[in-house]
PDB file of N, CA, C and O in Angstrom:
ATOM      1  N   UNK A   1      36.096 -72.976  77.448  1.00  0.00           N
ATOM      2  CA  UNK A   1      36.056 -71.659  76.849  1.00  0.00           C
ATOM      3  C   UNK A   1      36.042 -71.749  75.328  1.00  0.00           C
ATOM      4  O   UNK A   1      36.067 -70.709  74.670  1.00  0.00           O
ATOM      5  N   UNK A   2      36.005 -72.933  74.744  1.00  0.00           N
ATOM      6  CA  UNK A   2      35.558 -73.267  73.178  1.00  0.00           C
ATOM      7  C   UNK A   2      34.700 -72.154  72.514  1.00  0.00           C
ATOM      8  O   UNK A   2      34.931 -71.611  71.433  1.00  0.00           O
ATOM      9  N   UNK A   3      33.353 -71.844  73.622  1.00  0.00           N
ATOM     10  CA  UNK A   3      32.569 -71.465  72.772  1.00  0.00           C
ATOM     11  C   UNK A   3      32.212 -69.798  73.431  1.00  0.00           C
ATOM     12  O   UNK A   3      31.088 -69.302  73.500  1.00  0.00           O
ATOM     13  N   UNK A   4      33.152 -69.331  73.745  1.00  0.00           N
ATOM     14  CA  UNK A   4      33.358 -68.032  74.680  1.00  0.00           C
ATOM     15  C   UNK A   4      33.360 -66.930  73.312  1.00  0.00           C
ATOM     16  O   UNK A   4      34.118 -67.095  72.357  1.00  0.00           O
ATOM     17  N   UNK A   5      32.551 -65.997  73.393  1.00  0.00           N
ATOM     18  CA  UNK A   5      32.656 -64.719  72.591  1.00  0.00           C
ATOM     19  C   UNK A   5      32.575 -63.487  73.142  1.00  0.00           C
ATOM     20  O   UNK A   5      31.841 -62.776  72.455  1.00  0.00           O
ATOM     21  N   UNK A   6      32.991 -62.958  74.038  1.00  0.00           N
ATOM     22  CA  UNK A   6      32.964 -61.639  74.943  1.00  0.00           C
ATOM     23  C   UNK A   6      32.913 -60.629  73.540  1.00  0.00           C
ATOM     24  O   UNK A   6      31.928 -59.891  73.558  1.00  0.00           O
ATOM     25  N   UNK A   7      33.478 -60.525  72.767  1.00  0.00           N
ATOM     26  CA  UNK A   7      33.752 -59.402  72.231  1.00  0.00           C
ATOM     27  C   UNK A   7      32.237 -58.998  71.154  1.00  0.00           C
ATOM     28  O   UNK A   7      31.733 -57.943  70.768  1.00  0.00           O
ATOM     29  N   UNK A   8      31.932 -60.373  70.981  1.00  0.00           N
ATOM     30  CA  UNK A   8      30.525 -60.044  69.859  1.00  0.00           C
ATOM     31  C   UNK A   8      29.427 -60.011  71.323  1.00  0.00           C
ATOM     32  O   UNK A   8      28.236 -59.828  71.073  1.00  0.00           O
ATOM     33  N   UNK A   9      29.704 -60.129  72.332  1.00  0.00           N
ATOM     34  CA  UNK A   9      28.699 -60.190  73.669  1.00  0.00           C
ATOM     35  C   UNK A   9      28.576 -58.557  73.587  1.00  0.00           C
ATOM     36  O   UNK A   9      27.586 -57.921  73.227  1.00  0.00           O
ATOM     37  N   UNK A  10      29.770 -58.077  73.992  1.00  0.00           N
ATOM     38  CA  UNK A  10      29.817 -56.204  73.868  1.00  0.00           C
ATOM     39  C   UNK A  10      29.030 -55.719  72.285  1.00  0.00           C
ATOM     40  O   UNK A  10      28.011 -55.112  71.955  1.00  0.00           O
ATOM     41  N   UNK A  11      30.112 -56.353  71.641  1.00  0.00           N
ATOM     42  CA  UNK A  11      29.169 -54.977  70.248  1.00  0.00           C
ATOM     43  C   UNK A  11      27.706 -55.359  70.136  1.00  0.00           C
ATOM     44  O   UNK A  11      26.837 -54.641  69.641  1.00  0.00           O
ATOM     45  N   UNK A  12      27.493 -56.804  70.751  1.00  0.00           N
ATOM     46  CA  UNK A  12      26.023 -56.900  70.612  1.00  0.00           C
ATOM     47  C   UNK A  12      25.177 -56.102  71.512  1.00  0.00           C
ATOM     48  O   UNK A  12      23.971 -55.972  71.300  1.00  0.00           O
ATOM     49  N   UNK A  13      25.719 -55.619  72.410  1.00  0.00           N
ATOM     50  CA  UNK A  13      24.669 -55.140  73.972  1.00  0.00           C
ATOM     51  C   UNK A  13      24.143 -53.956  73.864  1.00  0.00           C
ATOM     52  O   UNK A  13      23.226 -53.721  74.650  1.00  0.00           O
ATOM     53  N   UNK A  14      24.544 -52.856  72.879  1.00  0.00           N
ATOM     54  CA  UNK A  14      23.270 -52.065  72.795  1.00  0.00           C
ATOM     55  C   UNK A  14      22.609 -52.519  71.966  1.00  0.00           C
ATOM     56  O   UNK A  14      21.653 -51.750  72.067  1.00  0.00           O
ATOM     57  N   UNK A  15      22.257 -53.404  70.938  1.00  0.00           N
ATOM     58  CA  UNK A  15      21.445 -53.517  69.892  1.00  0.00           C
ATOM     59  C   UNK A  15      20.616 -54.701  70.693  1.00  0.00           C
ATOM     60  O   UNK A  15      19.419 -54.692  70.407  1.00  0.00           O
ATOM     61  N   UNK A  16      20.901 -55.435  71.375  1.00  0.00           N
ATOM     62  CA  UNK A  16      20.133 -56.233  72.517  1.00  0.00           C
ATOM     63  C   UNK A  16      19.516 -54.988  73.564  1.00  0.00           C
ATOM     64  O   UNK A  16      18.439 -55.086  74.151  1.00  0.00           O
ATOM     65  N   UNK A  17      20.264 -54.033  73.642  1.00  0.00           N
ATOM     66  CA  UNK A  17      18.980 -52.747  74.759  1.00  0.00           C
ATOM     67  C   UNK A  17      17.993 -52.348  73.890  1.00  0.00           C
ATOM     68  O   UNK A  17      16.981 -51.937  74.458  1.00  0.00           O
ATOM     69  N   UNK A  18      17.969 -52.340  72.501  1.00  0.00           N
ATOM     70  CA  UNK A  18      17.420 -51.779  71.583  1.00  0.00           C
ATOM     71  C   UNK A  18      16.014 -52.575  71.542  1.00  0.00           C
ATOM     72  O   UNK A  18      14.908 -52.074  71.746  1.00  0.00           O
ATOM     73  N   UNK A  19      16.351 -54.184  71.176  1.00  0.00           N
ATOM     74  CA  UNK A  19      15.193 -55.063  71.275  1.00  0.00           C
ATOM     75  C   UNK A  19      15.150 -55.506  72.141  1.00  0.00           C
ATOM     76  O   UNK A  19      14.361 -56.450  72.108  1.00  0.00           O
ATOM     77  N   UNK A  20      15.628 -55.358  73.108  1.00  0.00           N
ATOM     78  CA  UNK A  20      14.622 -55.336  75.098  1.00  0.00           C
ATOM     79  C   UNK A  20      13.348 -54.243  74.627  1.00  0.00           C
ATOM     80  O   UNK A  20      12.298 -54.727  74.203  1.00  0.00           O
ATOM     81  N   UNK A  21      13.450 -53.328  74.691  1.00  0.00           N
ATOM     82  CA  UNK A  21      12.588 -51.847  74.302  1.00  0.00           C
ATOM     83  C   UNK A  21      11.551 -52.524  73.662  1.00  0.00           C
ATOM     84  O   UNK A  21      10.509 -52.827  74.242  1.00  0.00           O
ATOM     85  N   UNK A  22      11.826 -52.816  72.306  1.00  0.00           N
ATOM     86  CA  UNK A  22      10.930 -53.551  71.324  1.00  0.00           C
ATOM     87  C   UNK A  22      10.337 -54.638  71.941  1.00  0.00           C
ATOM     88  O   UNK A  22       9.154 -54.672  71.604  1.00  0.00           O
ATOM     89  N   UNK A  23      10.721 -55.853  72.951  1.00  0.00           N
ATOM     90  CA  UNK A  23      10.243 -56.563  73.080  1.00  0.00           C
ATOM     91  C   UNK A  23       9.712 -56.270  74.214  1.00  0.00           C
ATOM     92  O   UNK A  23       8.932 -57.164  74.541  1.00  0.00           O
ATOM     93  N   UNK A  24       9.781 -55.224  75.163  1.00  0.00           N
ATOM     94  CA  UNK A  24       8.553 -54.762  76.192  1.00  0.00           C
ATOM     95  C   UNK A  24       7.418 -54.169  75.165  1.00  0.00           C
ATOM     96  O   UNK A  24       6.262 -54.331  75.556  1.00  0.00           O
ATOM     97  N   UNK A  25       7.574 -53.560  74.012  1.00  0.00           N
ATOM     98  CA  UNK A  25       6.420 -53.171  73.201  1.00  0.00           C
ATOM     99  C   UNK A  25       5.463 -54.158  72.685  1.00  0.00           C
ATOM    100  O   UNK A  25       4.250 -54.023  72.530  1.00  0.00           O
ATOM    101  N   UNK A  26       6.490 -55.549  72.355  1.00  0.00           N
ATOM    102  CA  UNK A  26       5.710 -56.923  72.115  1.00  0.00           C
ATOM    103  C   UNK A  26       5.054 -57.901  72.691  1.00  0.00           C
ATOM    104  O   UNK A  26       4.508 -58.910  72.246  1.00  0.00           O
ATOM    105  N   UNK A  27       5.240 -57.267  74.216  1.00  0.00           N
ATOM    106  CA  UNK A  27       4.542 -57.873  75.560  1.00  0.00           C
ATOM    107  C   UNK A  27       3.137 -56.893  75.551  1.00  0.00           C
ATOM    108  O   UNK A  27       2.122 -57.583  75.645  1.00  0.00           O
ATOM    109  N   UNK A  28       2.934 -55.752  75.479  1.00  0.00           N
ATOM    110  CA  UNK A  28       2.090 -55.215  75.231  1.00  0.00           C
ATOM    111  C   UNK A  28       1.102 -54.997  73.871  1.00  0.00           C
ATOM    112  O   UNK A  28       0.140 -54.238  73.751  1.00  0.00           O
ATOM    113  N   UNK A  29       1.742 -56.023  72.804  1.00  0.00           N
ATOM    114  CA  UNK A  29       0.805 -55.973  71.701  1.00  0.00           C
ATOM    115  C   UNK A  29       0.126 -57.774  71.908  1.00  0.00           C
ATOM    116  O   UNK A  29      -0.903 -58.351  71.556  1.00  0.00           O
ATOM    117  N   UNK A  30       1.265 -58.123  72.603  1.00  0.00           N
ATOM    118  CA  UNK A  30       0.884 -59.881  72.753  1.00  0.00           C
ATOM    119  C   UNK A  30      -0.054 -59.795  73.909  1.00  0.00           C
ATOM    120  O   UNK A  30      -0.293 -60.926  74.334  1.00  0.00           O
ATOM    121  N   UNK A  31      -0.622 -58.928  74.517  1.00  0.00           N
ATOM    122  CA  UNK A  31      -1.717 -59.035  75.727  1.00  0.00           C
ATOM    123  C   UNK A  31      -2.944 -58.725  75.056  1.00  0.00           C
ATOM    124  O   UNK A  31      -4.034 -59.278  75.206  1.00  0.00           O
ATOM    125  N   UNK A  32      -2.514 -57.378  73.979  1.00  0.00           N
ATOM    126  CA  UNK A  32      -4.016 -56.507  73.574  1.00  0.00           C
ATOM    127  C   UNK A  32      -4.525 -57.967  72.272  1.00  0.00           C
ATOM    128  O   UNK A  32      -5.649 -58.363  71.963  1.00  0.00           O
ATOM    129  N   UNK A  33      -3.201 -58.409  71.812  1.00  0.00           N
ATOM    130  CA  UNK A  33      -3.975 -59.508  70.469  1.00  0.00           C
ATOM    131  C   UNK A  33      -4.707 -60.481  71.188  1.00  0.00           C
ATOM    132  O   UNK A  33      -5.803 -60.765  70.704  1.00  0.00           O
ATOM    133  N   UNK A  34      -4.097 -61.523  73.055  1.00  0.00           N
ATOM    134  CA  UNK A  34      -4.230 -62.315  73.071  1.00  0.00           C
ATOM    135  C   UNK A  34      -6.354 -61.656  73.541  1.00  0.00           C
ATOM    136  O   UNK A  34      -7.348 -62.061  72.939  1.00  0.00           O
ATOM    137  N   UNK A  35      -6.350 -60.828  74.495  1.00  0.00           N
ATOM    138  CA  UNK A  35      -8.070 -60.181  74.898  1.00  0.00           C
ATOM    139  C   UNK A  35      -8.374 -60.255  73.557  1.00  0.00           C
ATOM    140  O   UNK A  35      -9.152 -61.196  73.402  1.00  0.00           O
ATOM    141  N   UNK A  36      -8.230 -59.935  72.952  1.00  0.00           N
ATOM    142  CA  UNK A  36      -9.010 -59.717  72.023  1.00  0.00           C
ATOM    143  C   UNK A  36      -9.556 -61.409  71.243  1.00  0.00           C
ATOM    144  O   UNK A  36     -10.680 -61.894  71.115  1.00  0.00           O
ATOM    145  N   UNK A  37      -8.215 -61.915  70.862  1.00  0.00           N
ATOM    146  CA  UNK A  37      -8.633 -63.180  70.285  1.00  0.00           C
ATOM    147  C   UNK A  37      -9.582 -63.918  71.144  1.00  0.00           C
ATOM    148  O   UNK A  37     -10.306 -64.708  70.538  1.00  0.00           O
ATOM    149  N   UNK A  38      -9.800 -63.800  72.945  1.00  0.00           N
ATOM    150  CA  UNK A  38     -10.323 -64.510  73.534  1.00  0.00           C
ATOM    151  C   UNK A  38     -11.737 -63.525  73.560  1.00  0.00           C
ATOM    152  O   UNK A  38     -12.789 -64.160  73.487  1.00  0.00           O
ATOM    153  N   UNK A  39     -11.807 -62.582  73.622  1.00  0.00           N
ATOM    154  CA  UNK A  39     -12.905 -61.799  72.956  1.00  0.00           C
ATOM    155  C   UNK A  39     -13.993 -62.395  71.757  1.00  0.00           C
ATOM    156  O   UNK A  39     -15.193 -62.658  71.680  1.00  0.00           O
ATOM    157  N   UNK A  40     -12.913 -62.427  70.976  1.00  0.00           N
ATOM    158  CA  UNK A  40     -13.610 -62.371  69.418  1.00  0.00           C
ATOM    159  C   UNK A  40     -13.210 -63.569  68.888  1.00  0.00           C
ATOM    160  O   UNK A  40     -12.876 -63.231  67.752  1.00  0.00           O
ATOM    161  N   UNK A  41     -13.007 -64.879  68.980  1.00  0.00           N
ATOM    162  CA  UNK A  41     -12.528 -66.098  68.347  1.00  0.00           C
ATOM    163  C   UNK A  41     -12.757 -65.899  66.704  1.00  0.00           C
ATOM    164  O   UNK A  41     -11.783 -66.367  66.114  1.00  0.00           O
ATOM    165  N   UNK A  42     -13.392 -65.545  66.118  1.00  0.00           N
ATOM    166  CA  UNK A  42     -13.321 -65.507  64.859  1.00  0.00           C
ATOM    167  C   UNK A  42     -12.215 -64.630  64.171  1.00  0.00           C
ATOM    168  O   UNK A  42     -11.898 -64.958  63.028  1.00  0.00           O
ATOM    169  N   UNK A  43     -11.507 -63.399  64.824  1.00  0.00           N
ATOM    170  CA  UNK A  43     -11.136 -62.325  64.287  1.00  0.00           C
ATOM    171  C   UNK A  43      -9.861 -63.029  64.700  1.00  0.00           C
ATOM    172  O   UNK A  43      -9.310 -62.972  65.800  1.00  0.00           O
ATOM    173  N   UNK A  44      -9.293 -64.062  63.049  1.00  0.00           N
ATOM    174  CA  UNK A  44      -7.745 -64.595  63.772  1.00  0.00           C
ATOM    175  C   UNK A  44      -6.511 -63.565  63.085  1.00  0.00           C
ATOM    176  O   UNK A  44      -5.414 -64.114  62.981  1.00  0.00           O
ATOM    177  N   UNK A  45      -6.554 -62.853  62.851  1.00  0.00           N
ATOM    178  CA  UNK A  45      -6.002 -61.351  62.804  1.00  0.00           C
ATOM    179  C   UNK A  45      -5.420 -61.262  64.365  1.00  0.00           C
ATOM    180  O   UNK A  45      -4.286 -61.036  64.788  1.00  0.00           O
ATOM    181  N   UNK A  46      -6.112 -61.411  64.735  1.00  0.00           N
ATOM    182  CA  UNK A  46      -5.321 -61.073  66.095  1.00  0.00           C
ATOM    183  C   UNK A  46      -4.763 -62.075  66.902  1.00  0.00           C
ATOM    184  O   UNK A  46      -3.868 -61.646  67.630  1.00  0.00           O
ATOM    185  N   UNK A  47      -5.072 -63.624  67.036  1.00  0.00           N
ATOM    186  CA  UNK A  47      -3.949 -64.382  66.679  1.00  0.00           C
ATOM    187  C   UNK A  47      -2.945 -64.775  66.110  1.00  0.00           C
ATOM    188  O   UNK A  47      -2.132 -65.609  66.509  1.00  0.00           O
ATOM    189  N   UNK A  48      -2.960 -64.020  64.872  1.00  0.00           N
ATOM    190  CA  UNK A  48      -1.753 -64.005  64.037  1.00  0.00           C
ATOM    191  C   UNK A  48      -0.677 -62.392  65.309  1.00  0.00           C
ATOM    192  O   UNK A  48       0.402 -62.149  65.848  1.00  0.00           O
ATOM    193  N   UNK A  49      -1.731 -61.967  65.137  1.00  0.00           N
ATOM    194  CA  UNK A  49      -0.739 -60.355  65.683  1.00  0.00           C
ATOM    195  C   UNK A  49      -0.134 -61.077  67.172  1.00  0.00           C
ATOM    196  O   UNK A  49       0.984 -60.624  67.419  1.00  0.00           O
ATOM    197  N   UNK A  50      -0.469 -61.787  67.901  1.00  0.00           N
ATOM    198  CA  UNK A  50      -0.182 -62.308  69.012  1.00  0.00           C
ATOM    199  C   UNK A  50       1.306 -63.150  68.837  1.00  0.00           C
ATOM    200  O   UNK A  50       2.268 -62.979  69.587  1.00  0.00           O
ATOM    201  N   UNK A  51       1.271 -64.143  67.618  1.00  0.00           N
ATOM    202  CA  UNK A  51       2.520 -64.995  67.432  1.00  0.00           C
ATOM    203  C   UNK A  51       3.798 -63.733  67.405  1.00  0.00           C
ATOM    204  O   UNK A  51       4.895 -63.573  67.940  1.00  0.00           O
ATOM    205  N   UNK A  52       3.040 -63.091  66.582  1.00  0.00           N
ATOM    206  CA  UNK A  52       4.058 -62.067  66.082  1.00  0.00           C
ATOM    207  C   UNK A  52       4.474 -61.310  67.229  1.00  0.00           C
ATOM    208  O   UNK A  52       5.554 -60.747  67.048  1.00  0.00           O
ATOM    209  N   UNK A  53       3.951 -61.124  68.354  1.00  0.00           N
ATOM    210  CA  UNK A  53       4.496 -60.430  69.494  1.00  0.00           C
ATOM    211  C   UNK A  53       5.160 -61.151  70.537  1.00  0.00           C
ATOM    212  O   UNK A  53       5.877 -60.632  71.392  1.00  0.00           O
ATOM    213  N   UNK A  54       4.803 -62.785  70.397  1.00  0.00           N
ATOM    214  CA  UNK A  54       5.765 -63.873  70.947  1.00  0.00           C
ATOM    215  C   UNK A  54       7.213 -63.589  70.304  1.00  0.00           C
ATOM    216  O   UNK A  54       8.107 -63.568  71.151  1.00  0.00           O
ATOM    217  N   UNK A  55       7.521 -63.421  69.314  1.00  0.00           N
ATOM    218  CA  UNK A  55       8.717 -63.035  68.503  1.00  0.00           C
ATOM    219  C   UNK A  55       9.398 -62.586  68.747  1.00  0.00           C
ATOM    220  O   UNK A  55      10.489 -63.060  69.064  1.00  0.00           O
ATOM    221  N   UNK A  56       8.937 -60.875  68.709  1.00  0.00           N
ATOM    222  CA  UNK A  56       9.259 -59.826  68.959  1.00  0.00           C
ATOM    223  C   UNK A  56       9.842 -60.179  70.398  1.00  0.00           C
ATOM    224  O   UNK A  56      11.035 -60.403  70.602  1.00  0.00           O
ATOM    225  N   UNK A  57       8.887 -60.198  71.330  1.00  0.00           N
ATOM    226  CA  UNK A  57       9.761 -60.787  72.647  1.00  0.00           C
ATOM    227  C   UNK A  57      10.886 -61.478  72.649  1.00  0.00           C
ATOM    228  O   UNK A  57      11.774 -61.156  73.437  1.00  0.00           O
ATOM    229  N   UNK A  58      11.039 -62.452  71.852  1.00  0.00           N
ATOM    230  CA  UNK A  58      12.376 -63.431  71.791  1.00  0.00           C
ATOM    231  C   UNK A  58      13.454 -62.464  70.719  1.00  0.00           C
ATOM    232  O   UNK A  58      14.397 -62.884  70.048  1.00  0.00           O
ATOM    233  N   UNK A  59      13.005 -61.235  70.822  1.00  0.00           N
ATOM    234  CA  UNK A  59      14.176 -60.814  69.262  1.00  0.00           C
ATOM    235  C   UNK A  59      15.393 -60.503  69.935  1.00  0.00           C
ATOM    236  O   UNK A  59      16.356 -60.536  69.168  1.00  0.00           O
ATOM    237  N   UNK A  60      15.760 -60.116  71.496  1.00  0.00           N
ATOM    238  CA  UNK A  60      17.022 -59.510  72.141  1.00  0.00           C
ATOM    239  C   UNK A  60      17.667 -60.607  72.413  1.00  0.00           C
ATOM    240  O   UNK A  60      18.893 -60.636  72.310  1.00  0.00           O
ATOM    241  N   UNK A  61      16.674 -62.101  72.952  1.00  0.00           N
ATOM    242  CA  UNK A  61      18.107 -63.301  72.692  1.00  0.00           C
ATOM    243  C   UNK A  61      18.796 -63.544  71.131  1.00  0.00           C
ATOM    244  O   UNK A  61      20.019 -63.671  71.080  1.00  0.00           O
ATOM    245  N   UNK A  62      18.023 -63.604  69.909  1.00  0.00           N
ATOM    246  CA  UNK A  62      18.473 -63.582  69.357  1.00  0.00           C
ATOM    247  C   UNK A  62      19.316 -62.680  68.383  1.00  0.00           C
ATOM    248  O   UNK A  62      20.043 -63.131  67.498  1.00  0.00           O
ATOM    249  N   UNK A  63      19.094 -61.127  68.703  1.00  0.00           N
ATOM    250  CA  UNK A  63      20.394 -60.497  68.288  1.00  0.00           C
ATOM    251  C   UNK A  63      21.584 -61.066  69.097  1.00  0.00           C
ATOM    252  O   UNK A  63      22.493 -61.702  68.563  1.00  0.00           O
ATOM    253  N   UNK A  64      21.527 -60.828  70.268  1.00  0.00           N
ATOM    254  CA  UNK A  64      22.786 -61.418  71.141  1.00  0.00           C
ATOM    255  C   UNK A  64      23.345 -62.889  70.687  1.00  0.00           C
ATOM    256  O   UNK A  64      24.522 -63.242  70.749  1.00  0.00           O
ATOM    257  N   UNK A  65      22.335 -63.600  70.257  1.00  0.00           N
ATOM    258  CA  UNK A  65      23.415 -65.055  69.317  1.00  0.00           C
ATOM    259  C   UNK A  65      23.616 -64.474  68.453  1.00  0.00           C
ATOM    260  O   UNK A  65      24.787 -64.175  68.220  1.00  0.00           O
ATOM    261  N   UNK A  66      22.715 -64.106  67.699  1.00  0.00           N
ATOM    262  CA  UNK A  66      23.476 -63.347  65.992  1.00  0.00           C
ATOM    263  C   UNK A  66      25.113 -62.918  66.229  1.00  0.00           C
ATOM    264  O   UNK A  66      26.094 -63.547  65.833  1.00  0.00           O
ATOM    265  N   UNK A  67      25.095 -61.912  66.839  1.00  0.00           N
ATOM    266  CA  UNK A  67      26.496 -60.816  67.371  1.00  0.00           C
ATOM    267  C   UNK A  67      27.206 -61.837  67.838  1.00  0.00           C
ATOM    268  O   UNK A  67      28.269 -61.747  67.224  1.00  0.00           O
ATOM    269  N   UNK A  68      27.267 -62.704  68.512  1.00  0.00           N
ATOM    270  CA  UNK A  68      28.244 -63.362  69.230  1.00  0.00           C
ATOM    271  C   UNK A  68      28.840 -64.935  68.210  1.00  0.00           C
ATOM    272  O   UNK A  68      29.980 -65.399  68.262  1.00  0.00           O
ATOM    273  N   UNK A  69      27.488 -65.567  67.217  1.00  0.00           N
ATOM    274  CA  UNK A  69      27.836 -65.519  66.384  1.00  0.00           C
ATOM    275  C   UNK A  69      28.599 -65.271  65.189  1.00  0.00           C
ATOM    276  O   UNK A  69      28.886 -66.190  64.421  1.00  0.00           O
ATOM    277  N   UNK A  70      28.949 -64.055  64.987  1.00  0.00           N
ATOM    278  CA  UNK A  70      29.453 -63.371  63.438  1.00  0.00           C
ATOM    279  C   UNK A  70      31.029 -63.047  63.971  1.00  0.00           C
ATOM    280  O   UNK A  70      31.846 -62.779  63.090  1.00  0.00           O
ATOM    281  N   UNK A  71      31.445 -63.061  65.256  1.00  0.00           N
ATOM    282  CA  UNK A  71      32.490 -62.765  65.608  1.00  0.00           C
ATOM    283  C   UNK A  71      33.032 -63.914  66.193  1.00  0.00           C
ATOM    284  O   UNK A  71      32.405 -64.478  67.090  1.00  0.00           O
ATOM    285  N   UNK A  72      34.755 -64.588  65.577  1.00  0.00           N
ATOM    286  CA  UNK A  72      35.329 -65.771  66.129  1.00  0.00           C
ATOM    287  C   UNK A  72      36.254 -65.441  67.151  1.00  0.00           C
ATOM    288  O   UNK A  72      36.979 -64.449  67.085  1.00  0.00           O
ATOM    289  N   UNK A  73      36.250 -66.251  68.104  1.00  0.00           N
ATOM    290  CA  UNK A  73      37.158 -66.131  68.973  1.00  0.00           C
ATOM    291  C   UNK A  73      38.728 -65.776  68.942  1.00  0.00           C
ATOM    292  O   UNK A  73      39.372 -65.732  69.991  1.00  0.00           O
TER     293      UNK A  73
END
């Protein structure tokens, strides 16, 4: 239980519902960038917009380390 943080787990969990939300929005910008880049190979605009929606997806694990993080046992 060294590395146990329940309490930054709670204050983190709506701001982790917050970027769940966001990162179902980033599943849907990471589909329209990836058609498209396979569309249009030149237009890397939209490979860039694609990384960026890989991100976005990963942003609710990392509020939840952040929060659980900033608070010591």
């Amino acid at each position: 239980m060294g590395d146990c943080r329940p309490l930054g787990f709670l204050i983190g969990l709506p701001f982790a519902l917050v970027a769940l939300v966001l990162s179902l929005v980033g599943v849907i910008v990471w589909i329209i960038g990836s058609v498209l880049s396979c569309l249009c190979p030149c237009c890397i605009c939209c490979a860039g917009l694609a990384n960026f929606a890989v991100d976005i997806i990963k942003l609710p694990v990392k509020v939840l380390r952040w929060f659980t993080g900033q608070i010591p046992c």
